[in-house]
VEXZA-168940 format. One record per residue (C-alpha): residue number from 1; x, y, z. Coordinates in nm, 3 decimals, always signed. Each point is the difference from the previous one (the first is absolute). Layout:
BEGIN
<pt nr="NUM" px="X" py="Y" pz="Z"/>
...
//
This chain:
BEGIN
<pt nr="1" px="+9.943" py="+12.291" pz="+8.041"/>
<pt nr="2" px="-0.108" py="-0.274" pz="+0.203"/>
<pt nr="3" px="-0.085" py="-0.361" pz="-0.178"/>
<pt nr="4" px="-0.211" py="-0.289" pz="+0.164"/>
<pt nr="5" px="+0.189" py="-0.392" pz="+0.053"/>
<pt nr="6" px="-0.133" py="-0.293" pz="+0.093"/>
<pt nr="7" px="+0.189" py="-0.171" pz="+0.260"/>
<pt nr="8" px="-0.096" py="-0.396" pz="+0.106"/>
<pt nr="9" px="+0.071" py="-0.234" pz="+0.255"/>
<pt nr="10" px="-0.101" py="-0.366" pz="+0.091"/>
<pt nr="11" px="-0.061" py="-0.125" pz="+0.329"/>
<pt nr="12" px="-0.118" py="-0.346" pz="+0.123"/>
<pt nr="13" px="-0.268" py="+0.123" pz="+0.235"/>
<pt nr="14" px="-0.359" py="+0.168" pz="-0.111"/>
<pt nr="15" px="+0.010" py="+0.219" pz="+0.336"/>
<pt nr="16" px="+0.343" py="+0.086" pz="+0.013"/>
<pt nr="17" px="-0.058" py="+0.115" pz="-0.366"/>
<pt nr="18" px="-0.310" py="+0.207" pz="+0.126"/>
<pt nr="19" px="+0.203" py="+0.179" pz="+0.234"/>
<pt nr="20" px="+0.281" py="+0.083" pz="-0.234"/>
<pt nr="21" px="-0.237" py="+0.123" pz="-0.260"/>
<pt nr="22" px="-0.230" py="+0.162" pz="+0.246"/>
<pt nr="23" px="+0.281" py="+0.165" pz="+0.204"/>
<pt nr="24" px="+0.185" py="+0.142" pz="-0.271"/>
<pt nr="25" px="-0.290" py="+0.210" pz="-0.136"/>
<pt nr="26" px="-0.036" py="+0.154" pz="+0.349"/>
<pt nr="27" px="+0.362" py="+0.048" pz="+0.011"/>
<pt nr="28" px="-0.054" py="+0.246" pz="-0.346"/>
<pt nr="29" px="+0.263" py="-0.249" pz="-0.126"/>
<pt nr="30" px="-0.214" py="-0.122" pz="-0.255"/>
<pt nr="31" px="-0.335" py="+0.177" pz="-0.155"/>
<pt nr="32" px="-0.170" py="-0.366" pz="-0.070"/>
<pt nr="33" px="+0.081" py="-0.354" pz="+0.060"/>
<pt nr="34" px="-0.117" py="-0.310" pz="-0.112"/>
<pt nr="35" px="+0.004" py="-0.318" pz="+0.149"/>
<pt nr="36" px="-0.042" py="-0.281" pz="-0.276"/>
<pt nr="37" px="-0.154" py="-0.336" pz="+0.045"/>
<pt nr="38" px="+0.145" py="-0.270" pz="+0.119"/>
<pt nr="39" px="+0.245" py="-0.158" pz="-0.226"/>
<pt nr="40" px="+0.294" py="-0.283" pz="+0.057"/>
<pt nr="41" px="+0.371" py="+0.122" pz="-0.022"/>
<pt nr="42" px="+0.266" py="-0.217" pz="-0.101"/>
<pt nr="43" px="+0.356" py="+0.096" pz="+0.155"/>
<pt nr="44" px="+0.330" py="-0.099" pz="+0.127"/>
<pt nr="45" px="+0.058" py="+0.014" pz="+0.408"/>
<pt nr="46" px="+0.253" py="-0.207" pz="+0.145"/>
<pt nr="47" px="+0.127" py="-0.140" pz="-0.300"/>
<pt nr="48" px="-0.308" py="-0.180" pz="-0.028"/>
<pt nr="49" px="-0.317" py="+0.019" pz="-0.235"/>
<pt nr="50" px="-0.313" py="+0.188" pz="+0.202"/>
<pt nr="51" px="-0.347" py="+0.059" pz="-0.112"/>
<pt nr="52" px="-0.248" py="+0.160" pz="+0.245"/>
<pt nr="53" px="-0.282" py="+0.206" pz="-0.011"/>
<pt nr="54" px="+0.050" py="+0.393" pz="-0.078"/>
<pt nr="55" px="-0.103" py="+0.282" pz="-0.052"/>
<pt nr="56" px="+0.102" py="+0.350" pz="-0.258"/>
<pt nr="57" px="+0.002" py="+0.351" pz="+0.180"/>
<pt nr="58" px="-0.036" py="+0.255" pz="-0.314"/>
<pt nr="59" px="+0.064" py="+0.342" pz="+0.104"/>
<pt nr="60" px="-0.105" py="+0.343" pz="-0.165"/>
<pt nr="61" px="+0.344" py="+0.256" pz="+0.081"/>
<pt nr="62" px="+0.140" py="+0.268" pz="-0.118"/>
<pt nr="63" px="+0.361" py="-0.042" pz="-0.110"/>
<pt nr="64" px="+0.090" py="+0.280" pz="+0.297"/>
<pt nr="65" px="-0.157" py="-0.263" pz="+0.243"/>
<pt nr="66" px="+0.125" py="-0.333" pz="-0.129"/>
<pt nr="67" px="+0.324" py="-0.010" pz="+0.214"/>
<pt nr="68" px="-0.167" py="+0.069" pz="+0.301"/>
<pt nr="69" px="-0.299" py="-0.267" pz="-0.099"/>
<pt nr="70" px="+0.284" py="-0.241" pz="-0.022"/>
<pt nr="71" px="+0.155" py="+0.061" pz="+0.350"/>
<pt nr="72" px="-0.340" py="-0.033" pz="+0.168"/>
<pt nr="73" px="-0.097" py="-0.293" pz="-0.204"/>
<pt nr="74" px="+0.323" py="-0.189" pz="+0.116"/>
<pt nr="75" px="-0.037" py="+0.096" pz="+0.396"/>
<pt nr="76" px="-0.325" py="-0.165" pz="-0.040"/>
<pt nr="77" px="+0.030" py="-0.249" pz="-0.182"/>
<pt nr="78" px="+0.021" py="-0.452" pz="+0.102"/>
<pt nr="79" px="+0.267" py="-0.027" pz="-0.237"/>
<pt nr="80" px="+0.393" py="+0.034" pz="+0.024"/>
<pt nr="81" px="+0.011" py="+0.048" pz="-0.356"/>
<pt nr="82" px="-0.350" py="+0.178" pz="-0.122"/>
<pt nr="83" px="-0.085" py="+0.004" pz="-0.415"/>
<pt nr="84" px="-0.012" py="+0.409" pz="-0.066"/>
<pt nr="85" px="-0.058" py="+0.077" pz="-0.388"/>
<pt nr="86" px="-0.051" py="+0.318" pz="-0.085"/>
<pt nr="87" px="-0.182" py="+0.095" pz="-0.315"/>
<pt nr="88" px="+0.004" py="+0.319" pz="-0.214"/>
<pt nr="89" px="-0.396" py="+0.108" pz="-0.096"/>
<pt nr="90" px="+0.116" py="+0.118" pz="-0.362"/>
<pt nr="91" px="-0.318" py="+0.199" pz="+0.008"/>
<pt nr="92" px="-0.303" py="+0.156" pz="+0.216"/>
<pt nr="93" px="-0.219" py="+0.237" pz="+0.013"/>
<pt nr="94" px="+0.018" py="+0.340" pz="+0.115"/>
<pt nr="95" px="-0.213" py="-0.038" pz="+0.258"/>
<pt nr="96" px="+0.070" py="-0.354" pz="+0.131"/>
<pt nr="97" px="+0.404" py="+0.170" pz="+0.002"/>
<pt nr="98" px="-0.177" py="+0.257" pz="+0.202"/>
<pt nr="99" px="-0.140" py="-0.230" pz="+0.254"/>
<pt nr="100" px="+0.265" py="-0.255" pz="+0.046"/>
<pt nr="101" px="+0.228" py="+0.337" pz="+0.109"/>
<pt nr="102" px="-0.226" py="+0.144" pz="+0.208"/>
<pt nr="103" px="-0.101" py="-0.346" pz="+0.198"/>
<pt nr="104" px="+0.386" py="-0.018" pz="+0.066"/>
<pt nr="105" px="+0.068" py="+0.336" pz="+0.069"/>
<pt nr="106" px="+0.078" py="-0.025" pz="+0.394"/>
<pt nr="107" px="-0.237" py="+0.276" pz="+0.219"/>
//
């Protein structure tokens, strides 16, 4: 039986995350994504301390879809080393199950 995750990425630009988000829905990768507000991010790059500007990518997958969400992600995406977290949804609905397979299901 199929179960839903929630996969995430950051990125540091508001339309690059757009396109990502937007892109991956079309792509049947992902049944929903959500592009948080801006936030800072605190990381490591060059042996140095960064802060910048970012953005979270939240997508609605289906386990059977998360690898392939993850290769497209990383071809896309302005970072050699992109954040990918991927969540288990311990529950949901019948329905919303429903939905997130069929939105993924490639024609």
């Amino acid at each position: 039986m199929a179960s839903i995750v929630i996969a995430q990425t950051t990125v540091n630009d508001e339309a690059k995350a757009y396109e990502i988000a937007q892109g991956a829905v079309e792509a049947r990768l992902a049944a929903a994504a959500d592009v948080e507000a801006r936030m800072t991010l605190f990381h490591r790059s060059g042996g140095a301390l960064r802060h910048e500007r970012g953005y979270r990518v939240s997508f609605t997958t289906t386990t059977q879809r998360a690898a392939d969400l993850e290769a497209w992600v990383h071809d896309r995406h302005p970072y050699d080393v992109p954040q990918w977290i991927v969540l288990p949804a311990a529950e949901a609905s019948d329905a919303y199950l429903a939905w997130a397979v069929r939105e993924t299901t490639v024609l």
